[in-house]
ZAKEKOL-816381 format. One record per atom (N, C-alpha, C): x, y, z; residue in one letter. Coordinates in steps of 0.02 Angstrom, whole numbers, plus 32768, in hexadecimal, padded with zeros to 4 digits. Example, Ala and Ser with C-alpha at 12.3 -4.5 7.8 and 13.67 -1.06 7.14 Angstrom:
BEGIN
82947EE48186A82677F1F8186A82947F5B8186A82827F908162S82AC7FCB8165S82858002818AS
This chain:
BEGIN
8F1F3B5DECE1X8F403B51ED20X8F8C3B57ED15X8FA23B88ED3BX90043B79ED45X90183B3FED55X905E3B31ED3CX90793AF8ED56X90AC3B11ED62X90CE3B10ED8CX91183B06ED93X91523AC4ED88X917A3ACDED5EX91913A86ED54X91E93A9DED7EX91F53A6BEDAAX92433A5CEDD3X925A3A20EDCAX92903A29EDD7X92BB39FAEDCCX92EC39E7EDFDX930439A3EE1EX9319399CEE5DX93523956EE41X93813969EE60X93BD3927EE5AX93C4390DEEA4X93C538C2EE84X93DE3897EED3X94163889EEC6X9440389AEECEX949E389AEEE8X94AA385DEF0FX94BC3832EF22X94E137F9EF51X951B37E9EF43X954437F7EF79X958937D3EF6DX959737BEEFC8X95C83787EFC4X95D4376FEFF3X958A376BF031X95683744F00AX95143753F02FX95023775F04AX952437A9F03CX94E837F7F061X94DF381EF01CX94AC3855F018X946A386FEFF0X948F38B2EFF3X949C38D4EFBAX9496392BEFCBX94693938EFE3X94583980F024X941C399CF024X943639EAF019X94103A25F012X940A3A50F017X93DA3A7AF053X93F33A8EF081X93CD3AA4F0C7X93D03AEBF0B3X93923AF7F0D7X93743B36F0CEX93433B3DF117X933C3B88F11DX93203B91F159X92ED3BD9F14EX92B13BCDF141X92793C0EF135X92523C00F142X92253C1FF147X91D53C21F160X91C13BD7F175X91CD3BB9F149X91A73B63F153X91D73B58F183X92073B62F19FX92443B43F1D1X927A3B31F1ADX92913B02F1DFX92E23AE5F1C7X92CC3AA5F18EX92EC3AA5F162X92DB3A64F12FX93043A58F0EEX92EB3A26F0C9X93353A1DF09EX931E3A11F05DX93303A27F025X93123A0EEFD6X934C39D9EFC2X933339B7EF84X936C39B2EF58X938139DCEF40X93CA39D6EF27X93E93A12EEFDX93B23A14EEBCX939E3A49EEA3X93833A6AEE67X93613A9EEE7BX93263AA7EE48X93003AD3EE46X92D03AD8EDF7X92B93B20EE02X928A3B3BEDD4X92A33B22ED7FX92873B08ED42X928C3B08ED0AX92643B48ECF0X92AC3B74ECC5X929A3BBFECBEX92713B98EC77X924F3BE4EC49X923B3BE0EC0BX927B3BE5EBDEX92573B99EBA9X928B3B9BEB84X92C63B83EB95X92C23B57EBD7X93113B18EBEAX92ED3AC7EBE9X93253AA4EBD2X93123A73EBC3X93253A5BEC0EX93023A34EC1AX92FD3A04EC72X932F3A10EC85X936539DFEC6BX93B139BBEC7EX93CF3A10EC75X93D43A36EC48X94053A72EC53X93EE3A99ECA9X93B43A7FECABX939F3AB6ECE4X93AE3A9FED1DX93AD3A5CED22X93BB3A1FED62X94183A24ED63X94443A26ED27X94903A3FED29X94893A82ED5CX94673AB6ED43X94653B05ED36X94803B02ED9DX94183ADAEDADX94063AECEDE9X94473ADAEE20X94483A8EEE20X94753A5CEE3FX94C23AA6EE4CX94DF3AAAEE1FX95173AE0EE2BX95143B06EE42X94D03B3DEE45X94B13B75EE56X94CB3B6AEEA6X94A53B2FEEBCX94963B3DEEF7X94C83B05EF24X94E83AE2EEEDX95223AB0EF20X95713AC3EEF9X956C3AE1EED2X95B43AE4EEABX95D23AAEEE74X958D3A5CEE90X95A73A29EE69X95A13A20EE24X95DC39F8EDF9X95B739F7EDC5X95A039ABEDBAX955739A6ED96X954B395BED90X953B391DED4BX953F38FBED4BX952838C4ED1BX94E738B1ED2DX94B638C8ED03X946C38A2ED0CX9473385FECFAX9455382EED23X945337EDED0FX940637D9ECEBX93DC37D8ED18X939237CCECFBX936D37E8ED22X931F37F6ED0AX92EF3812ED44X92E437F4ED5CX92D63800EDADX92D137C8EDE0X928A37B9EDE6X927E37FEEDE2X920E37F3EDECX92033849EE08X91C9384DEDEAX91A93893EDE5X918A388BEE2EX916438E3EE2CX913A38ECEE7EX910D3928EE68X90CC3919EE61X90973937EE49X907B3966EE7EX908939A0EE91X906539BFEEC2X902439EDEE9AX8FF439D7EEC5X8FC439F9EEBEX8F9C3A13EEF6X8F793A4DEEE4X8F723A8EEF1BX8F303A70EF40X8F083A5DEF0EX8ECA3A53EF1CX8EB73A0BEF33X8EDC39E4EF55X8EEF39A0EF6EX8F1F399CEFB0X8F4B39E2EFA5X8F6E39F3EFDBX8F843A38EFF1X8F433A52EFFFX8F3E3A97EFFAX8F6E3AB2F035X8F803AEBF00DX8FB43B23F032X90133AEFF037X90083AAFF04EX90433A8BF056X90823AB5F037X90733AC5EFF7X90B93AE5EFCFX90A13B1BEFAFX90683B38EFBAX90433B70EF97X90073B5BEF62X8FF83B8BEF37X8FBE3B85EF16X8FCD3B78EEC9X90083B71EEB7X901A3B5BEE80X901D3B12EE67X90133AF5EE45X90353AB3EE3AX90653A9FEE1EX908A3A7AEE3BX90D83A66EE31X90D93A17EE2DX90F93A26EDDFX911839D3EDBEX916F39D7EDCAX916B39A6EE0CX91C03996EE21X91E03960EDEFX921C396EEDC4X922F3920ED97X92733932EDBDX927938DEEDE2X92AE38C6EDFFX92EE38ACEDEDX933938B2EDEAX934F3894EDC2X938D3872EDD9X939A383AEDDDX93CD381DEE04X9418382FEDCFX944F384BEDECX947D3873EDECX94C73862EE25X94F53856EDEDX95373856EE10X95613897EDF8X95833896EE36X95CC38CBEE21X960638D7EDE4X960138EBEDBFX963838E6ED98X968038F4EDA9X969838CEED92X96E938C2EDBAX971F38EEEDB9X9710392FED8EX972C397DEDB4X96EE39A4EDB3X96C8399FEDDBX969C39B5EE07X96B239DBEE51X96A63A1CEE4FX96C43A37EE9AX96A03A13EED3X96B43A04EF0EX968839F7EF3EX965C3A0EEF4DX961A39F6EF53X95E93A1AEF66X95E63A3DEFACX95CF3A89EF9DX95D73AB4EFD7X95A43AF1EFC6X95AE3B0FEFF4X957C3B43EFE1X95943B81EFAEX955E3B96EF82X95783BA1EF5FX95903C09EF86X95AA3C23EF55X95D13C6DEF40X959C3C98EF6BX955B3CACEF3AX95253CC3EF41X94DD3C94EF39X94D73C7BEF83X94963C4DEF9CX94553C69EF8DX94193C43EF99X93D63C54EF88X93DB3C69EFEDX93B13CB4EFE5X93B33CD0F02CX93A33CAEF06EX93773C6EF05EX93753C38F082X939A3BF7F08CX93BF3BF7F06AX93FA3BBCF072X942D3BCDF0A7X94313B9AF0CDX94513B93F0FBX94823B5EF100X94933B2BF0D6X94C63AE4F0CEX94CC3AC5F095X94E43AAFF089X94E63A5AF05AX950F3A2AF096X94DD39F6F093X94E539CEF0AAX94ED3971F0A2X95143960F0A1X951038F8F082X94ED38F7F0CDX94BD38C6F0BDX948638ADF0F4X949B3864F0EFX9490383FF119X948B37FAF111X944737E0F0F2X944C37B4F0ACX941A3797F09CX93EC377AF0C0X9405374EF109X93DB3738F135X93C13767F165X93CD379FF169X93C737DDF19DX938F3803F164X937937F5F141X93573824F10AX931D3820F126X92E73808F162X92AF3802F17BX92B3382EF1AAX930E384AF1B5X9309386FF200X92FB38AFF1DEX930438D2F1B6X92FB3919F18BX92BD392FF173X92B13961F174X9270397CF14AX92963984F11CX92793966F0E6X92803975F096X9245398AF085X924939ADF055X920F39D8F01FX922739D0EFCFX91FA39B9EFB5X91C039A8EFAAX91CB3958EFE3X9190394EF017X91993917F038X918A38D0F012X91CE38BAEFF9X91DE3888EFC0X921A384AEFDFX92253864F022X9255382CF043X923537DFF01FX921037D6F03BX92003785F013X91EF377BEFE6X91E737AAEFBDX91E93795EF62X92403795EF59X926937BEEF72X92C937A7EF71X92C3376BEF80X92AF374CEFBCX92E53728EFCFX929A36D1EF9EX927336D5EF9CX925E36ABEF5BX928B36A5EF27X928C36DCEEFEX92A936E0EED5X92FC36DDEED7X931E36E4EF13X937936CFEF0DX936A3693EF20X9342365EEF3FX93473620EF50X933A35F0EF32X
């Protein structure tokens, strides 16, 4: 069986959340900053790599916050037919860090970076749908 392994940072400052908005096929909706772990990257280089890729920021991993086990055959079609191990990782800004913005050259579906309000985080579709494993875990 494939796995796909990603990697996702929760950002908070002044109590709002980075998001990353995007708008394709599934609709309008928002990830954490990251992405895909290529062959041959260690987690944390790929969770730096992604986070910049797609917000410009640069970050300090603090600790993993908590993983998100998708599986196809439990939640079929939801995110496709692959299975995907999400490791979460709670993450601040480093202090010459550019502002987060969008980046140079975007993924063809990105459409923002956005600070959300931590308490507004129920109003968003997030993907992987993990809103209340965040806010467990920041509280």
């Amino acid at each position: 069986m494939e796995v796909a392994v990603k990697v996702r940072a929760v950002i908070v400052q002044n109590n709002q959340v980075l998001l990353v908005e995007f708008d394709d096929e599934t609709g309008l909706h928002y990830n954490l900053p990251g992405g895909t772990v290529e062959v041959n990257e260690f987690l944390e280089d790929a969770l730096v790599r992604e986070v910049q890729e797609e917000t410009k920021a640069l970050v300090f991993i603090e600790r993993l916050m908590l993983t998100h086990d998708y599986i196809p055959a439990i939640s079929p079609d939801a995110y496709g037919e692959t299975r995907i191990l999400t490791l979460v990782y709670q993450c601040s800004l480093l202090p010459n860090s550019p502002t987060p913005a969008m980046p140079d050259y975007p993924d063809e579906n990105q459409t923002a970076v956005r600070w959300i309000d931590v308490d507004k985080l129920h109003t968003v579709w997030l993907l992987p749908e993990i809103v209340d494993d965040i806010w467990a875990a920041l509280r």
